[in-house]
C-alpha positions as CSV (number, residue, x, y, z in Angstrom):
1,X,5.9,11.9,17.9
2,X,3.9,8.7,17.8
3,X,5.8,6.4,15.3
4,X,3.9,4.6,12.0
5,X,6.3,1.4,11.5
6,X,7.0,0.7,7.7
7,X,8.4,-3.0,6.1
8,X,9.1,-3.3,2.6
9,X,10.3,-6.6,1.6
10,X,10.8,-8.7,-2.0
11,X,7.9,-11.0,-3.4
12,X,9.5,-12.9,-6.3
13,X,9.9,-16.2,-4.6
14,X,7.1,-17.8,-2.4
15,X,8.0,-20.9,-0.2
16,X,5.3,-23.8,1.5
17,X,5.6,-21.8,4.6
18,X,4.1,-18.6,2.8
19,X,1.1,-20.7,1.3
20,X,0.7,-22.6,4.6
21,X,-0.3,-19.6,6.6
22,X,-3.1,-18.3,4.9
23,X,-6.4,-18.3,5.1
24,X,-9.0,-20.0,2.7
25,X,-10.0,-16.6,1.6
26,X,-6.7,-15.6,0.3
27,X,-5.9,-19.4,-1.1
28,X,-8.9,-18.9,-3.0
29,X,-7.7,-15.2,-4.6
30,X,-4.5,-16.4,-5.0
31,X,-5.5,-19.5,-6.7
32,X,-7.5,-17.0,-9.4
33,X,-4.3,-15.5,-10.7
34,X,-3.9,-16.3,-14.0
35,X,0.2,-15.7,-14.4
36,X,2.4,-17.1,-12.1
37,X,4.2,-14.0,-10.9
38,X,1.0,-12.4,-10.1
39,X,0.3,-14.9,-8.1
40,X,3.4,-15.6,-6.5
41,X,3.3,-11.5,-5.5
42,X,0.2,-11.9,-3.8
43,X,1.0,-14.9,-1.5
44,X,4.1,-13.1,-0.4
45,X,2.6,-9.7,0.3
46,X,0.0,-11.5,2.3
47,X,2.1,-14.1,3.8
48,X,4.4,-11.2,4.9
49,X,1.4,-9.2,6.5
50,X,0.4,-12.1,8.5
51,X,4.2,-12.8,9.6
52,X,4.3,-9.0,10.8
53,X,1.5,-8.7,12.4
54,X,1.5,-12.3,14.0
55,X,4.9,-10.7,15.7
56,X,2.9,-7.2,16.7
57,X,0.5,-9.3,18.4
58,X,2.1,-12.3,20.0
59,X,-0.5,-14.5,17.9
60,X,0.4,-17.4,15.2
61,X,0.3,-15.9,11.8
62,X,-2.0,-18.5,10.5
63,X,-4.5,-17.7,13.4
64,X,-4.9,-14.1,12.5
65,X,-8.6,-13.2,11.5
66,X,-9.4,-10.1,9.0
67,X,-12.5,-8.2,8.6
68,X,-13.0,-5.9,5.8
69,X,-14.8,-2.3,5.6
70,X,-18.1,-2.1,3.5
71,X,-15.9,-1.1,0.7
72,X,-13.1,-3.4,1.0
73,X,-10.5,-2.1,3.5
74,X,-8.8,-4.5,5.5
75,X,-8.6,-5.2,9.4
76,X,-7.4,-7.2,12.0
77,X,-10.7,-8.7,13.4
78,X,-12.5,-7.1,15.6
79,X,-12.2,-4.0,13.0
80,X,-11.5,-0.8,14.9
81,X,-9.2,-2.0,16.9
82,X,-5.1,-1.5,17.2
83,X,-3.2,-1.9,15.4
84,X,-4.1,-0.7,12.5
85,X,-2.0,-1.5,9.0
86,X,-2.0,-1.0,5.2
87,X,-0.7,-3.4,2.7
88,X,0.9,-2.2,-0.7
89,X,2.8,-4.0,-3.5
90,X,3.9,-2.8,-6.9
91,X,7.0,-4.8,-8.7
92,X,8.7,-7.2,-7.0
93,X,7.9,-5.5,-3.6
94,X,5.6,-5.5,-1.0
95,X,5.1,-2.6,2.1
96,X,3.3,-2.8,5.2
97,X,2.4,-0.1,7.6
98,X,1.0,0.0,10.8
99,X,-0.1,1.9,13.6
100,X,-1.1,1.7,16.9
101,X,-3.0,4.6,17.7
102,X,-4.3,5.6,13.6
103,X,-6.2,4.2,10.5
104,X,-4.1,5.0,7.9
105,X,-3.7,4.3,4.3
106,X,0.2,3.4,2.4
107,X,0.3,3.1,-1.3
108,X,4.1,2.1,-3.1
109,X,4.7,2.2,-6.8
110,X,7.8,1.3,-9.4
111,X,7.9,4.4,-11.4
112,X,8.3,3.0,-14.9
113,X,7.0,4.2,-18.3
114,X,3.8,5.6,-18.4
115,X,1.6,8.1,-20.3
116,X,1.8,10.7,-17.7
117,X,-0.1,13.4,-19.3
118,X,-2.8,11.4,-20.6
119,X,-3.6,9.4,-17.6
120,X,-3.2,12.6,-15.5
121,X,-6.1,14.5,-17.1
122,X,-7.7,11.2,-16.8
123,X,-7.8,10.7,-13.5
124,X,-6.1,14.0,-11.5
125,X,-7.7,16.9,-10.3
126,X,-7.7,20.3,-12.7
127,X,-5.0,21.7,-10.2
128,X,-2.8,18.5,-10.4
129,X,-3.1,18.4,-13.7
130,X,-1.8,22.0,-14.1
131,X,0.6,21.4,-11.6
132,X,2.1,18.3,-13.7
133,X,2.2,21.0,-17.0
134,X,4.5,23.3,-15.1
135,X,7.2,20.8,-14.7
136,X,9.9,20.3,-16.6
137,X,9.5,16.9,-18.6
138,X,12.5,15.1,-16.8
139,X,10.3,15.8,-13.6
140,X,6.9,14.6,-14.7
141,X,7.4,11.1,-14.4
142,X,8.3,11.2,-10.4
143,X,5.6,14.3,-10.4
144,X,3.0,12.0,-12.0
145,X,3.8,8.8,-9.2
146,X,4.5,11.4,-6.3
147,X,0.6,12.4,-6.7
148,X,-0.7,8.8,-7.9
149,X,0.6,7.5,-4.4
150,X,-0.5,10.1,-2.6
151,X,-4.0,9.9,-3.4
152,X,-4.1,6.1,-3.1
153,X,-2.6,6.1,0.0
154,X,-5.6,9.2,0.6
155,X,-8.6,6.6,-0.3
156,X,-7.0,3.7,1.8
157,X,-6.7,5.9,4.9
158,X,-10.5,6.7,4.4
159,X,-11.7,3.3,3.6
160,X,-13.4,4.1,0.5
161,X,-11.5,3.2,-2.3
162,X,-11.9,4.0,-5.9
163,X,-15.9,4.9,-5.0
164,X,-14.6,8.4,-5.0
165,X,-13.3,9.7,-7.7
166,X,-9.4,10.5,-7.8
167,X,-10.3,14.4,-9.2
168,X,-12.3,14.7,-6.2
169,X,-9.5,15.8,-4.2
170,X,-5.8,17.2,-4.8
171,X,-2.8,16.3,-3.7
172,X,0.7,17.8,-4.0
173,X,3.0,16.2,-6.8
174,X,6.2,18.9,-7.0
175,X,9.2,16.8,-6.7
176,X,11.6,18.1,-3.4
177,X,8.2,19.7,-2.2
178,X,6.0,18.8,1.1
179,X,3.8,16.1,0.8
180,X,0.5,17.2,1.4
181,X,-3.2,16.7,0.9
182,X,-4.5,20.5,-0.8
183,X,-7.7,20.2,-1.3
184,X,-10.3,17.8,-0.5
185,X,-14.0,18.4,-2.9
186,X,-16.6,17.6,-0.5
187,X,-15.3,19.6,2.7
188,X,-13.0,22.5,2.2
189,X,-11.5,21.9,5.6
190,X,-10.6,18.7,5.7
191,X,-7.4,19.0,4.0
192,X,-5.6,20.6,6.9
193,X,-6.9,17.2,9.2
194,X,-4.0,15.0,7.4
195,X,-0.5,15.0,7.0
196,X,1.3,12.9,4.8
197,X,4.8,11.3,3.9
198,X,6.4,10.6,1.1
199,X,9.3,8.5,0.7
200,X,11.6,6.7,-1.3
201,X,13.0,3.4,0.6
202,X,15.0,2.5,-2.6
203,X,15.8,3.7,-6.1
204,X,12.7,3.8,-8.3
205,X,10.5,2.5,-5.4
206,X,7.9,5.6,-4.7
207,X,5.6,6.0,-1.5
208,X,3.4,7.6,0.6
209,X,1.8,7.4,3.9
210,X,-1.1,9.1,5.1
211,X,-3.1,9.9,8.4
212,X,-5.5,12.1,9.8
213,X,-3.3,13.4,12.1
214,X,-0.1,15.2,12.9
215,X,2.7,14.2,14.6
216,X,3.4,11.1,13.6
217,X,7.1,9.8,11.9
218,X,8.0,6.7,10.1
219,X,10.0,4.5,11.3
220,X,11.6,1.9,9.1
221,X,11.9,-2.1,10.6
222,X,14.0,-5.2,9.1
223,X,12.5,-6.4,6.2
224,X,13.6,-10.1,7.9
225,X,10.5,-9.1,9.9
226,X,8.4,-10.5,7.1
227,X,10.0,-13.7,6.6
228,X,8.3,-16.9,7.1
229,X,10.0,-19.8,5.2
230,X,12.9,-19.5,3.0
231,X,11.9,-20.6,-0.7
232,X,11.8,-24.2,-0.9
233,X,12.5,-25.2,-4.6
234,X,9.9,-27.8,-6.2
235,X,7.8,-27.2,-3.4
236,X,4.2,-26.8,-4.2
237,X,2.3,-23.8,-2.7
238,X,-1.2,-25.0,-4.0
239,X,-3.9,-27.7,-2.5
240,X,-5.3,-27.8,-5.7
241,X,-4.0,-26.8,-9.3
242,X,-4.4,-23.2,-9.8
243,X,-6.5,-21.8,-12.7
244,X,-4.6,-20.7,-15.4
């Protein structure tokens, strides 16, 4: 089995090596956060990327190049070639995966407090949302995030984003049960194409991979792995003050 490689490391503290090896690109979005954690999040996740992938490729972190997909989806330049990854972050965490043989998609969330019935007939298909009904409600919350990263990690894999709509498709959301993609709107047999994994690499940390492919198995890597400088304190990350 062909393995998908999986990081997930902490994002609350950013040192000058972090800042130092992006791009102008992601200075700039960085720079647009308005609260300092958000901020901070995002150059770590991204710092972290580059520091992976620099060591999957023998190249500099600061040299990498990324293209992006006509709706957004990132790539190592030229797009289309190995290996390909997917970036998440929710909390204080980031997650990377990456392949060398597929395009996939990885989505991770914190399951906290949310309004799980009202956002799932929102934003779920009619068969998630009946699915959710049927549990228990000391189950619904990790039924709710089980299909909310499934389905993101879904629209990453395919490069499209939120331009389809999430009840276009179902996913399966019963806790203990297989990960799966169930139903897909716009080709009724495209479903069986994909396999997915679900995962929890620590407590209250969901997530889900997924391809379209089978057999494929994650294997899980140091987080050290996406270390570039330990936080330096007082050191400034910015070239310029950020907006606030």
């Amino acid at each position: 089995m062909s393995p998908v490689d999986f990081w997930l490391w902490p994002i609350g503290k950013a040192g000058a090596g972090d800042w130092a090896v992006l791009d102008t690109a992601e200075r700039n979005r960085a720079e647009r956060f308005l609260h300092d954690r958000h901020r901070t999040a995002f150059i770590r996740a991204h710092a972290g990327r580059r520091a992976i992938l620099g060591r999957l490729t023998g190249q500099p972190p600061a040299s990498l190049c990324f293209a992006e997909g006509p709706h957004g989806k990132p790539a190592l330049a030229p797009a289309g070639v190995p290996p390909f990854f997917s970036l998440s972050h929710s909390g204080a965490f980031a997650a990377l995966a990456v392949s060398a043989e597929h395009e996939l998609g990885l989505d991770i969330e914190i399951r906290r407090p949310v309004e799980v019935m009202a956002m799932a007939r929102e934003f779920f298909s009619p068969e998630e949302y009946r699915s959710l009904t049927t549990l228990p409600r000391r189950h619904r919350l990790t039924g709710f995030f089980n299909a909310w990263t499934r389905k993101e990690a879904f629209l990453k894999a395919i490069g499209l984003g939120l331009t389809v709509p999430l009840a276009n498709f179902s996913v399966s959301l019963v806790p203990g049960a297989a990960p799966c993609l169930r139903h897909v709107a716009w080709d009724p047999e495209e479903a069986a194409c994909w396999m997915m994994a679900a995962f929890e690499p620590m407590p209250d940390v969901i997530g889900a991979i997924a391809i379209r492919d089978h057999g494929w198995r994650i294997r899980y890597r140091d987080p050290q792995e996406a270390e570039l400088a330990a936080p330096q304190p007082g050191a400034s990350l910015f070239s310029t003050s950020p907006a606030r």
